[in-house]
LUMVOMI-470170 format. One record per residue (C-alpha): residue number from 1; residue in one letter; x negated, y, z. Coordinates in steps of 0.25 Angstrom, whole numbers, plus 2048, in hexadecimal, padded with zeros to 3 digits. Layout:
<sites>
NUM;A;X;Y;Z
...
</sites>
This chain:
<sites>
1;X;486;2E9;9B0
2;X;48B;2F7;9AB
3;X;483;2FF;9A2
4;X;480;30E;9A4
5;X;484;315;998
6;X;481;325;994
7;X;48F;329;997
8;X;498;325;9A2
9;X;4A4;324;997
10;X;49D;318;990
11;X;49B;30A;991
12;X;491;300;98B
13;X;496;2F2;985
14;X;48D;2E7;981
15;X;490;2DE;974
16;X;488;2D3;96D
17;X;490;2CF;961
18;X;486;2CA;957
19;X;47B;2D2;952
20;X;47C;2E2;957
21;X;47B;2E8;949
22;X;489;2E5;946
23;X;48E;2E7;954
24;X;488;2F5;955
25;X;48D;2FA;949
26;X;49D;2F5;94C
27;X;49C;2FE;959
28;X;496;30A;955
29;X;4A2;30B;950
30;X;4AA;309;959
31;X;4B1;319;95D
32;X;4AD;319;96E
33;X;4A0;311;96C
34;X;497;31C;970
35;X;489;312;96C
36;X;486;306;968
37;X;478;300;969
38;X;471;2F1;964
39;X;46A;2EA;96E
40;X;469;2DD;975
41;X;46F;2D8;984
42;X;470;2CC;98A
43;X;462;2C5;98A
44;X;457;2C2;993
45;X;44C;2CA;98B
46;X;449;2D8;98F
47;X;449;2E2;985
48;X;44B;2D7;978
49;X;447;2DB;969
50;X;452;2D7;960
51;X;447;2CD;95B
52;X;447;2C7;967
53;X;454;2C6;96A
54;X;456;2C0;95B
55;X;451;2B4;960
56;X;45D;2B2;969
57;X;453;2AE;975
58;X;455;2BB;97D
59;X;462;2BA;97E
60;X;467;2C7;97A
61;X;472;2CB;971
62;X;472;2D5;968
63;X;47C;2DF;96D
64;X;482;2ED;96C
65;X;484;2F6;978
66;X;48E;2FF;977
67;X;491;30B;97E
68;X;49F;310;97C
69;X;4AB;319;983
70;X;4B4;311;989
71;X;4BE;31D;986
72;X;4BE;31A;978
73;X;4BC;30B;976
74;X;4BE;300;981
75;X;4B4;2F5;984
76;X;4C0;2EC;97F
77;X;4C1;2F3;972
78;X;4B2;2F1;971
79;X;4B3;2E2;974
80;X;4BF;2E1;969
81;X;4B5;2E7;95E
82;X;4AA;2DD;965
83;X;4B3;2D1;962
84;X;4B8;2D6;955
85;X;4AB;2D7;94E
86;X;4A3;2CC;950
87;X;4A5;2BC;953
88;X;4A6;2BA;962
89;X;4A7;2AD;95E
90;X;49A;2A7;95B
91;X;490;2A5;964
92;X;484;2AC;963
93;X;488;2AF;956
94;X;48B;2BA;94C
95;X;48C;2B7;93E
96;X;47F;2B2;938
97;X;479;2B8;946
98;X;476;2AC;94F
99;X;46F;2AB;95D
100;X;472;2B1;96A
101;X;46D;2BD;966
102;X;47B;2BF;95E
103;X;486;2BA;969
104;X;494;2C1;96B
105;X;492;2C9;97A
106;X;497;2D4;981
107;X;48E;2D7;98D
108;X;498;2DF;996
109;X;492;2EA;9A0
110;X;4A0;2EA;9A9
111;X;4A8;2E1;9B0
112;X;4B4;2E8;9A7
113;X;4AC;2E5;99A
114;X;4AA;2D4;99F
115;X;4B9;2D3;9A3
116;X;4BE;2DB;994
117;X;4B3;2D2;98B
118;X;4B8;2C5;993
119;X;4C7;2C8;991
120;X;4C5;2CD;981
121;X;4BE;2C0;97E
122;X;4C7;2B6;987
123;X;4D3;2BE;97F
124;X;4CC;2BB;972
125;X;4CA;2AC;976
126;X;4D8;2AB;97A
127;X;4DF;2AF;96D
128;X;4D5;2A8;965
129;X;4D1;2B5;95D
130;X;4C4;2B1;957
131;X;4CB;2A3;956
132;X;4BD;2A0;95E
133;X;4B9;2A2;96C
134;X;4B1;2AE;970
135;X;4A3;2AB;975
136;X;4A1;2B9;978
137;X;496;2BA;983
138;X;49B;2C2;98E
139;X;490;2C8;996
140;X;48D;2D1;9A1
141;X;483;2DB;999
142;X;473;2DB;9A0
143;X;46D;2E5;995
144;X;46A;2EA;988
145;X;45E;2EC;97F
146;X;460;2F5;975
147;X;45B;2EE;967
148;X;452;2F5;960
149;X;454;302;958
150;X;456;2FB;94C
151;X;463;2F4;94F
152;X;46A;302;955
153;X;473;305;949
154;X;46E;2FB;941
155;X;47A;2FB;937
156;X;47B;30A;938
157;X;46E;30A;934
158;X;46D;2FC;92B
159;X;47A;2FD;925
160;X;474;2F9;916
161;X;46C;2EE;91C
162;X;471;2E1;918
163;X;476;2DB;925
164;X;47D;2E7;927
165;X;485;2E6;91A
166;X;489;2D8;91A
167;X;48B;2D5;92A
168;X;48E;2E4;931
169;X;495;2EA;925
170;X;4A1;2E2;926
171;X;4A2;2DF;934
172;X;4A2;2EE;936
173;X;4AD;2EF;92B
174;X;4B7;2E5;932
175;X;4B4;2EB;93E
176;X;4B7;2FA;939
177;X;4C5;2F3;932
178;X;4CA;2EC;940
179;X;4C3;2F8;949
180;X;4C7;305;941
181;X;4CF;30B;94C
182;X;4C1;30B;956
183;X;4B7;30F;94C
184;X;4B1;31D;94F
</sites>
């Protein structure tokens, strides 16, 4: 299902890589990605609150939706900074972060988006590059609900606040030393 953007020069990608506060603030930075919201996507739960969805029985993921141009920056090249920065490897699992709430997903919106996600990660499995397989969930996206106004720009706006410090500070630093060529 292709989702209607504001501008018919952009596209929508779909990505659950653990929790959305770290995942948000590595692709706002990212020079073409026009927005980046926090939500959830993937659940049988309408309109979830992130407490409900906390207690992984909704079935949600916590996700960003980006929009981006596609003149700038390819879904490719957002699926390479979507591999590279977290661990597609663990199921349902970031870091300290466990449930389902947390698992690697990209929920495509195209036929072209399924086909590009299925041949990255069988090209990851195949030369062994996590020395894991990927159990990235690839799923045909259904919806997003945005999560509430207090995880938009959580770092931007959190940046002191522990969490932040000790788990999004450095994932954004080795993310900006292996990306500095795409960085707005």
């Amino acid at each position: 299902m292709t989702q209607l953007t504001s501008s018919a020069q952009t596209e929508t990608a779909t990505f659950g890589g653990g929790c959305f506060w770290c995942t948000e603030a590595i692709f706002k930075s990212l020079k073409g990605v026009e927005t980046v919201e926090s939500g959830y996507s993937g659940g049988k739960l309408k309109n979830p609150t992130y407490k409900e969805v906390c207690t992984g029985e909704t079935g949600h993921a916590e996700v960003i939706q980006i929009t981006y141009d596609p003149k700038v920056i390819s879904f490719r090249e957002l699926l390479e900074v979507f591999w590279e920065t977290h661990d597609p490897t663990t199921l349902n699992q970031q870091g300290a972060d466990r449930g389902t709430q947390y698992r690697s997903v990209v929920f495509y919106h195209t036929p072209q988006q399924k086909e590009l996600a299925e041949k990255y990660k069988a090209e990851l499995n195949k030369g062994n590059v996590f020395g894991k397989p990927v159990v990235t969930e690839i799923t045909a996206f259904d919806k997003f609900y945005k999560a509430e106004n207090y995880h938009q720009d959580y770092f931007t706006n959190n940046s002191t606040q522990g969490y932040c410090q000790f788990v999004i500070v450095p994932k954004l630093q080795k993310f900006r030393k292996v990306f500095k060529d795409k960085l707005k």
